[in-house]
N, C-alpha and C positions, 0 to 999 in steps of 0.2 A: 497909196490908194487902198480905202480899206476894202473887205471882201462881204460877202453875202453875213457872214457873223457880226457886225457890226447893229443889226438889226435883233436882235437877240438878246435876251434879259439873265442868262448866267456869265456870272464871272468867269467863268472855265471858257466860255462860247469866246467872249470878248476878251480873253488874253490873246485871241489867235485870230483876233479881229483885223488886224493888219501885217497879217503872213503875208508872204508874197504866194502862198497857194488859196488855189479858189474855192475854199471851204463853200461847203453847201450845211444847212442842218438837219437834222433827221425829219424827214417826212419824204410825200410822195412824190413832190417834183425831184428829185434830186434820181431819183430811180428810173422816173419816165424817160429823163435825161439822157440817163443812162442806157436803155433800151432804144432810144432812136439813134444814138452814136454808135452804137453797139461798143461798150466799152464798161470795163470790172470796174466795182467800184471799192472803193477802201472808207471802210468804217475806222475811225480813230478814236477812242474812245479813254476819258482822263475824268477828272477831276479837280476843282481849281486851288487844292490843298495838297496833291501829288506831286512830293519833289522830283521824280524820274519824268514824269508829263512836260515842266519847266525845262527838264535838261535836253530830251528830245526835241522840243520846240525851238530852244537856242541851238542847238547842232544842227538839226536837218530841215524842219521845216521854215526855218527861217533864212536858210540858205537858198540863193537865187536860182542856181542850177538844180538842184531838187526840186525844187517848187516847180519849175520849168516842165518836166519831164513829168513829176506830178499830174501836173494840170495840163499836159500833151495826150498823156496816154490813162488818164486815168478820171472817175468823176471822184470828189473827194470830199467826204463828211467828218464834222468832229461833232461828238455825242459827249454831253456831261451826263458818266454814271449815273450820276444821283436824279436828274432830270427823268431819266429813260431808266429806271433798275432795269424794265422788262428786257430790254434790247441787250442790256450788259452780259446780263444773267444767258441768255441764249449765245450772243458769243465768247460768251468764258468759257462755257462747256465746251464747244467748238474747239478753241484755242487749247484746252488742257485734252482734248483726246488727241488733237494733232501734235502738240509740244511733250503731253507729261505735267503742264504747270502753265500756270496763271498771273496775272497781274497786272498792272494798268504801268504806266500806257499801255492798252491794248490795242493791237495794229490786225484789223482782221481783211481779207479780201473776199469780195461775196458775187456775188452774179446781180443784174437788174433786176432778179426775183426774190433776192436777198438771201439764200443758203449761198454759206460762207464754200471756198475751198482751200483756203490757207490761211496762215495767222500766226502770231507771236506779241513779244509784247515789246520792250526798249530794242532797241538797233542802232547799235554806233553808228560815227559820221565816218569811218574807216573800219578794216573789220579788221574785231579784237574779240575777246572772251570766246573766241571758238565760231563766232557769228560773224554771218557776210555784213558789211555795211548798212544802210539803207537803201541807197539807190542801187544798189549790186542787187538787193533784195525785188524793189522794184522795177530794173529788168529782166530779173528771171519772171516775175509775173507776168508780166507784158507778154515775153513771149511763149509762156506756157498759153496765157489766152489767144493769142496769136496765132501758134503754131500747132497747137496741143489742144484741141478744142473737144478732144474724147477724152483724153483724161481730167479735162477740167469737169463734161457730164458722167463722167463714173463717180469723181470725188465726191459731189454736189448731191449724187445720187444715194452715195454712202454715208454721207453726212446727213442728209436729211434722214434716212433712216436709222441712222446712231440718236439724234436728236431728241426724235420720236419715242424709241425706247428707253430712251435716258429721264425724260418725262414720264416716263408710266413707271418708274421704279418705285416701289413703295403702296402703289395705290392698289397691285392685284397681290400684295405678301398676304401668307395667312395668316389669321393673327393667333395668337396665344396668350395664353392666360397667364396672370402675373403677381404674386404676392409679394409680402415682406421680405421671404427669400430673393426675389428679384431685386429688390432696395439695397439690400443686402450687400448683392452681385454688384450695384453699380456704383456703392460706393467702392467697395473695393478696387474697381476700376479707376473709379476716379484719384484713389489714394496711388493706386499702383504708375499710373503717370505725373503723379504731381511730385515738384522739386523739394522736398523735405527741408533741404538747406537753404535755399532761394526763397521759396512761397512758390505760386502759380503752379502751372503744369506744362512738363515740357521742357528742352532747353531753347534758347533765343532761336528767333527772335519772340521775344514773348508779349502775347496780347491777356488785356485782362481776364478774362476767362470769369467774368462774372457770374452767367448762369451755372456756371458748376460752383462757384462759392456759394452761391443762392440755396444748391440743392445740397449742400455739406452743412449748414448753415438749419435748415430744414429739416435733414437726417437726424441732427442732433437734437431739436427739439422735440422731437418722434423718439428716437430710443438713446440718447443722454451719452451716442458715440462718442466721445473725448476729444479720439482721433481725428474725425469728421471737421468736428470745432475747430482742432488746434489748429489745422492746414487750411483752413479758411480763414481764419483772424492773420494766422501767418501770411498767408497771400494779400490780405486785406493790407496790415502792416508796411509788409516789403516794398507794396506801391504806392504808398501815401507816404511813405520817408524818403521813396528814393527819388532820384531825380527823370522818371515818370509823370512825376506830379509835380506841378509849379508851386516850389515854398514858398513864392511871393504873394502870386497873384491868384494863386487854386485853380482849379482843372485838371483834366490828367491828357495825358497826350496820347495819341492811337496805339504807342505798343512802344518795349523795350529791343533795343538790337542786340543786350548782353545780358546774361543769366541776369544781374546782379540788379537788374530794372535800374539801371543810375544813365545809360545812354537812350534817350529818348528818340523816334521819329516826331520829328518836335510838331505837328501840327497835332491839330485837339477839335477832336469831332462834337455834335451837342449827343449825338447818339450813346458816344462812351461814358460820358460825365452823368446822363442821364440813368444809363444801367451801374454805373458806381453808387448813385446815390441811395439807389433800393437797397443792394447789397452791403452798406452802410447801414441802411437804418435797420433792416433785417439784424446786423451784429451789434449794432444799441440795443436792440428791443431784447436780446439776450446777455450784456453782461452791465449795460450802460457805461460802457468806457468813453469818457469824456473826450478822450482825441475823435471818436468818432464821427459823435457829436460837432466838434469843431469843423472836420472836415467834409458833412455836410453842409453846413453854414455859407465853408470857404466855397466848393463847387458851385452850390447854389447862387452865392455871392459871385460868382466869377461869372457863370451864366445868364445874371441881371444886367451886371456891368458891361460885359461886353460881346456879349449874343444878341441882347433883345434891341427887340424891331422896335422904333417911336410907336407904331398903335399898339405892340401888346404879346406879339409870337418871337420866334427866337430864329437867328438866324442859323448857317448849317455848322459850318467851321470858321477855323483860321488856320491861314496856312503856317506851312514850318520853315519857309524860307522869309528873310527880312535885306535888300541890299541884296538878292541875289545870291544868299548865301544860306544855307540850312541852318535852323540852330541861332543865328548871330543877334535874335532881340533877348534871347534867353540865356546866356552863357557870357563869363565874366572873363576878361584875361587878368594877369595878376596885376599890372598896372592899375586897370580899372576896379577893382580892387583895393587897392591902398590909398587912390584918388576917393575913394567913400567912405572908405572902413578904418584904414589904417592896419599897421601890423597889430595884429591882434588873435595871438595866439587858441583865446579861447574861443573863438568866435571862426576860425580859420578849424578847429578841431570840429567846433559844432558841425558847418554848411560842406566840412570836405576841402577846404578850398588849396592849395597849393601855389608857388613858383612854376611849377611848371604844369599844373595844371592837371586836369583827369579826361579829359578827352581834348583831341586837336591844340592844344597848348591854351586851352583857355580850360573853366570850371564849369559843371555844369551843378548848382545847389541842391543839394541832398541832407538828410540828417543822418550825419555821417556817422555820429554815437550820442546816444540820451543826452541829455540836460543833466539828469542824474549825474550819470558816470562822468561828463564834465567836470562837472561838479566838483565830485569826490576828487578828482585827479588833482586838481590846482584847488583844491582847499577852498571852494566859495559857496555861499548858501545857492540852493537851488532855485532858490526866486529870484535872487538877484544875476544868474548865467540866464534863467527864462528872459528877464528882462531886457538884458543885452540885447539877445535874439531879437526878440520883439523889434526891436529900438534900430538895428541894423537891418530888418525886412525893412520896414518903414522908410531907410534912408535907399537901399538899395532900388526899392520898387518907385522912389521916388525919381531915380536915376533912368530907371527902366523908362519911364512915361515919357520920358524925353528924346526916347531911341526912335528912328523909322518905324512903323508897326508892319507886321507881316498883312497881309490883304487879309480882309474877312470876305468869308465867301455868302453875301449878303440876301440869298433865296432862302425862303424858308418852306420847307418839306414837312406834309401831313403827318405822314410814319413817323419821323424822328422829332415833331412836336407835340404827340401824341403821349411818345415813351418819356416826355419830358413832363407830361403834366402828372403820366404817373408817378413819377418820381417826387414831384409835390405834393401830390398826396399820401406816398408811403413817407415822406419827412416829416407830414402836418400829425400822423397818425403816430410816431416814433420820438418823435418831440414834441406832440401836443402843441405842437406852434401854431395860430390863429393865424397869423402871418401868412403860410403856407398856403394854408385851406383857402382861403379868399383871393389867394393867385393863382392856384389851380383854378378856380371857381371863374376867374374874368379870363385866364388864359381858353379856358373851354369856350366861353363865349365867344370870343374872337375868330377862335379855331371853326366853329360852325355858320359864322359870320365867313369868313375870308377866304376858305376853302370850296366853300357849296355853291354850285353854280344851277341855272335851269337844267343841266343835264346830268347833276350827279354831283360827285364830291369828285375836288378833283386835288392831284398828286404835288402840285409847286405852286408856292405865291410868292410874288415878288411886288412892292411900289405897287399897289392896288391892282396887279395882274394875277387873276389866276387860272392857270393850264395843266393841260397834260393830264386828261383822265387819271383818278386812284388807282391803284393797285392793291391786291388782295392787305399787304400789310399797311396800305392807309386806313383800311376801313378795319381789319383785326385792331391794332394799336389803340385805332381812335374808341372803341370799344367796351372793349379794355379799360380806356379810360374814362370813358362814361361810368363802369358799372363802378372803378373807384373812386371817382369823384360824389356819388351818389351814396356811397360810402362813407366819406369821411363829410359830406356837407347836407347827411342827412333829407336829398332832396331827392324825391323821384320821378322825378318829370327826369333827371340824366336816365333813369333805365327804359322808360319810354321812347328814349332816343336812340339809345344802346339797341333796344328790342329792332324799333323801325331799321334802321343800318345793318345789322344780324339779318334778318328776313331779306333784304337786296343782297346781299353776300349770298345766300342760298341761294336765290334767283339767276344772280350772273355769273356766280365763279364755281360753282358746282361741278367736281367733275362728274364725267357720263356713269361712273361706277355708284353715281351718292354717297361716295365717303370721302375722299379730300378735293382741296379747292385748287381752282389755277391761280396763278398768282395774278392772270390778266381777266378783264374780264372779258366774257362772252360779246360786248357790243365791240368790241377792239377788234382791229385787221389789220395792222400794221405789222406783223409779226408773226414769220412763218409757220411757228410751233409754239401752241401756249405749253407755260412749263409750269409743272407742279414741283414746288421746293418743298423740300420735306425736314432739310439739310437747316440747324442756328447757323448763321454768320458772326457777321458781326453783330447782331442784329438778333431776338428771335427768331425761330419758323415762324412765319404766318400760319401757315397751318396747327402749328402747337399752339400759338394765342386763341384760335378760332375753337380750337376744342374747349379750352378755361373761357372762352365767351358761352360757347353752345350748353355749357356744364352748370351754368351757374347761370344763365337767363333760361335752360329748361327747366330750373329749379323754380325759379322766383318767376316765371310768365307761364309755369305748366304746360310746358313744351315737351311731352314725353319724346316725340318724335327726335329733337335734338338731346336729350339726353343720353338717346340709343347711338346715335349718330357718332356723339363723342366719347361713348365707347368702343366701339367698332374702330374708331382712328387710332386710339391709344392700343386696344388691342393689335392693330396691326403693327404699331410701333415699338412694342414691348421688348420684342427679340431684339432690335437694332438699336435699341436705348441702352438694351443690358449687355450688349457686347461694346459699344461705341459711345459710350456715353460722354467723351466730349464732346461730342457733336452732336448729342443730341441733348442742351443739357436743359432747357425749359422743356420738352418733354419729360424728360427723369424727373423736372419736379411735379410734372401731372402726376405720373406713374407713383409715385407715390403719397403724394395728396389722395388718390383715388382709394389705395389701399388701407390710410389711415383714415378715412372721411372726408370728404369734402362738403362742407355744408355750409348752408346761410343762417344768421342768426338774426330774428327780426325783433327790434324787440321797443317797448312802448312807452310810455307812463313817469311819472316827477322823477323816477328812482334811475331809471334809463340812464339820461344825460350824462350821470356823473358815471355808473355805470362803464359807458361806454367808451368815455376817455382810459378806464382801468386795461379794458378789455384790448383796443387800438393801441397801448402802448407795449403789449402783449407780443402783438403782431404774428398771433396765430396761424400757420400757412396752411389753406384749406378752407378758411374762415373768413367768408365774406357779412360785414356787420352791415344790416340796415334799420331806418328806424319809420317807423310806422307813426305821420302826425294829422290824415285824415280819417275822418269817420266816412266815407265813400274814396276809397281808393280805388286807382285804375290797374292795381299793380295785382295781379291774381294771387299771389301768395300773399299778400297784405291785409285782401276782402275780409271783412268781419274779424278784424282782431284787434280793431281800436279800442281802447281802454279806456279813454279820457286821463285823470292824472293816477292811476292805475297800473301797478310795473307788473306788466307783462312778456318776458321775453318768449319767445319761439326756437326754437332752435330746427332745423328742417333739411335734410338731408334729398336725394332722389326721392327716394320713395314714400317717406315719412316726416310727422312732424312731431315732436313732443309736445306732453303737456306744455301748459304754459308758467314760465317758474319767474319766483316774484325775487326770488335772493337772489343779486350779481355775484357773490362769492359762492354759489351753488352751480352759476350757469359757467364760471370760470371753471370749478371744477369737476364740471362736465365736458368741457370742452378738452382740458388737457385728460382727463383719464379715453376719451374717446379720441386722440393722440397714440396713448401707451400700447 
């Protein structure tokens, strides 16, 4: 018999569709519920790509006697993160001041009012790792509520106001002033935790860590640091060879669990693969290494073939389990193996592969050593070892299509199709690819089609459904993506949209200070404490994007008011960027964009076009290109600078605008000496 989930349009919703517990889903009946039985309620909160969520659900909640006692004494919700960020994000906090740490499944217990008073995250079905059980778990609650009804309002009491101040972190710091020396400071930061040996930063389990490649990547175009370079190409490297990344089929998977990035958490977000592809094209645009290039091709390719939606968006993930088992569509035992390949020495040297294997007694494919150095070893041309290679993906992935597939998680998400359309346009701008440009261009259309409803833009679409008010990073991202796609497709009716969407962001998410945004908006009440994140995730800050929106549409709509605004933010960020700069690493690339310039370049007339491709494949950071093709433009920095077939570029900072210079190798170098 299935349960109230059953009605529900996430995949995460509908794996727990026929629990034998009486799931409810987040909203307000489940709470009202809750307040006329007088009874705690439990938030459970996963994602339908979460192998610990999977494992949870087969041990306890699918057990009759849990469920039982569940559904006796408790009302009981399951929340897909991605659906709900808001809710997530308010009980992680929660969960990490009560534990120390974080993680999904997250198991939180809250009141009818919704302030939590305990929480954690996996819970054996017996108690192991130091941890009671579940249900052991779930009668200590019972009768803390039960029995304990003062300490349950002291906790409630003390949480709500940890909550509260945990949300105000960042928006009253003073801020400070910040220069080149600051850039300075935060590379060095960044060098001083990154694995010199490995790539990335950190030891396992290691996640891409893109925004700090982005701003290493950045550094070195600005002062020609080496260092900066070398450990971003290294980091870039280490997870495009190692088995992180799918050498069949392309993508990268959420994160490594060993230095050496070759054991993957095998599921693959569109999120990651989307901030991989900037940070790719970012290290084209500086050395033009051909694997780069390849490997945004293959992401990109991987994200047509098996994310996109039949109209046109892209789905969220795919999980990491297949058959119930983690890992088992991706990973080869050696049998299977010589059932395709045969013994083949050289080709066994390439992918890593073994007898007994490199994790769990099967293989997980990696490029274990160059083609090159193949090569040389066993005496063969290097075309003819690439060839093999080649010849043996082909058979192998042919292999693979015929395996179970892991679930795709089939909702697709504003934010995370946003970050993907810019990602086609830092590809179309880095590869000059035409390609590109005109699927960012229909992907945007879709995106304002399928998303936008009479009351706002809203945060998940599913099969012609779309819910769940936006959130601040639906509307930052989408932004974002307006002002590059307006960029690379030459058209501005997208910053006209960018402008209109900017202005509602001010409106609803503003905090009461005027300098940073909530992540919710103002018309939202579901949700005891709006929270201001300040903090990259996985993900940008919304609030860091919202500054590079506010900075570069004060620019180009002569918006003083937000130019100052996105000062004032960055200055408040400045000290916590230069101390913490993993975390905070799309703001360290403001913080220094600001320092080196940040300017629009508008520019016009027959000479432009070709121009412009020079300049895009540059990929100057700082440097947003538009191109100016009415003689009455709406666009305030555009008015009166039409040329007709006349090369007139602009170059236009804050406060100022240069002459207008007619040489593209003049305005090139202009652009980099006001770089140096």
């Amino acid at each position: 018999m299935p349960n109230q989930l059953a009605k529900e349009l996430s995949p995460y919703l509908l794996q727990h569709a026929h629990n034998p517990v009486n799931w409810h889903a987040w909203g307000d009946e489940a709470f009202e519920k809750a307040e006329k039985e007088h009874k705690p309620v439990l938030v459970s909160i996963g994602y339908a790509a979460c192998h610990w969520c999977h494992v949870m659900e087969r041990e306890s909640f699918e057990d009759e006697e849990v469920a039982a006692y569940m559904n006796e004494h408790f009302i009981n919700i399951k929340v897909d993160r991605e659906e709900h960020p808001d809710v997530d994000h308010l009980y992680m906090d929660a969960v990490q001041a009560i534990s120390g740490s974080g993680g999904w499944p997250l198991n939180v217990f809250v009141t009818p009012g919704r302030i939590p008073f305990y929480g954690g995250t996996y819970f054996p079905p017996r108690p192991a790792y130091g941890r009671p059980s579940w249900l052991q778990l779930l009668q200590r609650m019972h009768e803390i509520w039960t029995e304990q009804p003062g300490e349950v309002e002291t906790q409630t009491s003390q949480m709500l106001q940890y909550l509260k101040q945990a949300s105000a972190i960042g928006t009253t710091a003073k801020g400070e002033k910040w220069d080149k020396n600051t850039c300075t400071l935060m590379t060095e930061n960044l060098l001083k935790h990154a694995d010199k040996e490995k790539g990335g930063f950190g030891k396992a389990p290691k996640f891409p860590g893109t925004m700090s490649i982005s701003y290493l990547l950045q550094h070195y175009r600005y002062t020609g640091n080496k260092e900066a370079l070398q450990h971003a190409l290294k980091s870039l490297d280490a997870m495009i060879e190692g088995g992180i990344y799918d050498q069949l089929g392309g993508g990268l998977a959420r994160y490594a669990t060993d230095d050496n990035w070759l054991i993957p958490h095998f599921e693959k977000m569109l999120y990651d693969n989307a901030l991989l592809v900037t940070s790719l094209a970012e290290a084209y645009s500086i050395n033009r290494d051909k694997k780069y290039k390849i490997a945004i091709e293959e992401i990109i390719g991987f994200v047509e073939k098996e994310l996109r939606e039949p109209g046109g968006g892209y789905y969220s993930a795919i999980d990491a389990d297949s058959e119930g088992v983690e890992g088992k569509f991706y990973t080869w035992t050696w049998d299977e193996w010589k059932d395709i390949i045969g013994e083949d020495e050289v080709l066994q040297a390439c992918f890593g592969v073994s007898e007994e294997g490199n994790w769990e007694h099967t293989n997980i494919l990696h490029v274990a050593e160059p083609v090159a150095s193949v090569a040389m070893r066993y005496d063969m041309p290097e075309v003819a070892v690439a060839k093999k290679v080649e010849a043996a993906k082909q058979k192998l992935l042919a292999a693979r299509n015929k395996r179970i597939r892991p679930l795709t998680d089939d909702k697709s998400l504003l934010s995370w199709n946003a970050l993907m359309n810019i990602a086609m346009c830092k590809a179309a701008q880095a590869l000059q690819d035409e390609t590109y440009r005109q699927r960012a261009v229909a992907h945007m259309e879709w995106m304002l089609q399928a998303f936008q409803t009479s009351n706002g833009l809203v945060h998940t679409w599913k099969q012609g459904n779309a819910r769940i008010a936006a959130n601040l990073d639906d509307y930052a991202y989408l932004v974002q993506a307006l002002l590059q796609l307006a960029s690379v497709s030459a058209d501005e009716a997208w910053l006209l949209k960018a402008d209109e969407l900017a202005q509602k962001v001010v409106s609803e998410f503003q905090h009461e200070s005027s300098v940073f945004f909530y992540y919710t908006s103002s018309l939202q009440n579901d949700i005891p404490v709006r929270k201001v994140d300040i903090y990259d995730g996985a993900t940008p800050s919304a609030n860091a994007v919202m500054v590079h929106n506010l900075y570069l549409l004060g620019i180009v709509m002569e918006r003083t008011e937000w130019i100052e605004q996105a000062y004032i933010m960055l200055q408040r960020m400045a000290s916590s960027a230069g101390r913490y700069t993993t975390s905070f690493g799309y703001w360290a690339c403001l913080l220094q964009q600001y320092v080196y310039g940040i300017k629009t370049v508008a520019g016009m007339g027959e000479g432009w076009e070709t121009g412009k491709k020079e300049l895009e494949k540059e990929m100057l950071p700082g440097a947003l290109l538009l191109t100016s093709k009415k003689e009455i433009s709406e666009i305030p920095m555009l008015k009166g600078k039409y040329s007709g077939k006349e090369t007139r570029v602009y170059i236009c900072t804050d406060d100022a605008c240069l002459p207008p210079i007619a040489d593209i190798a003049q305005v090139l170098k202009h652009l980099h000496m006001s770089a140096d």
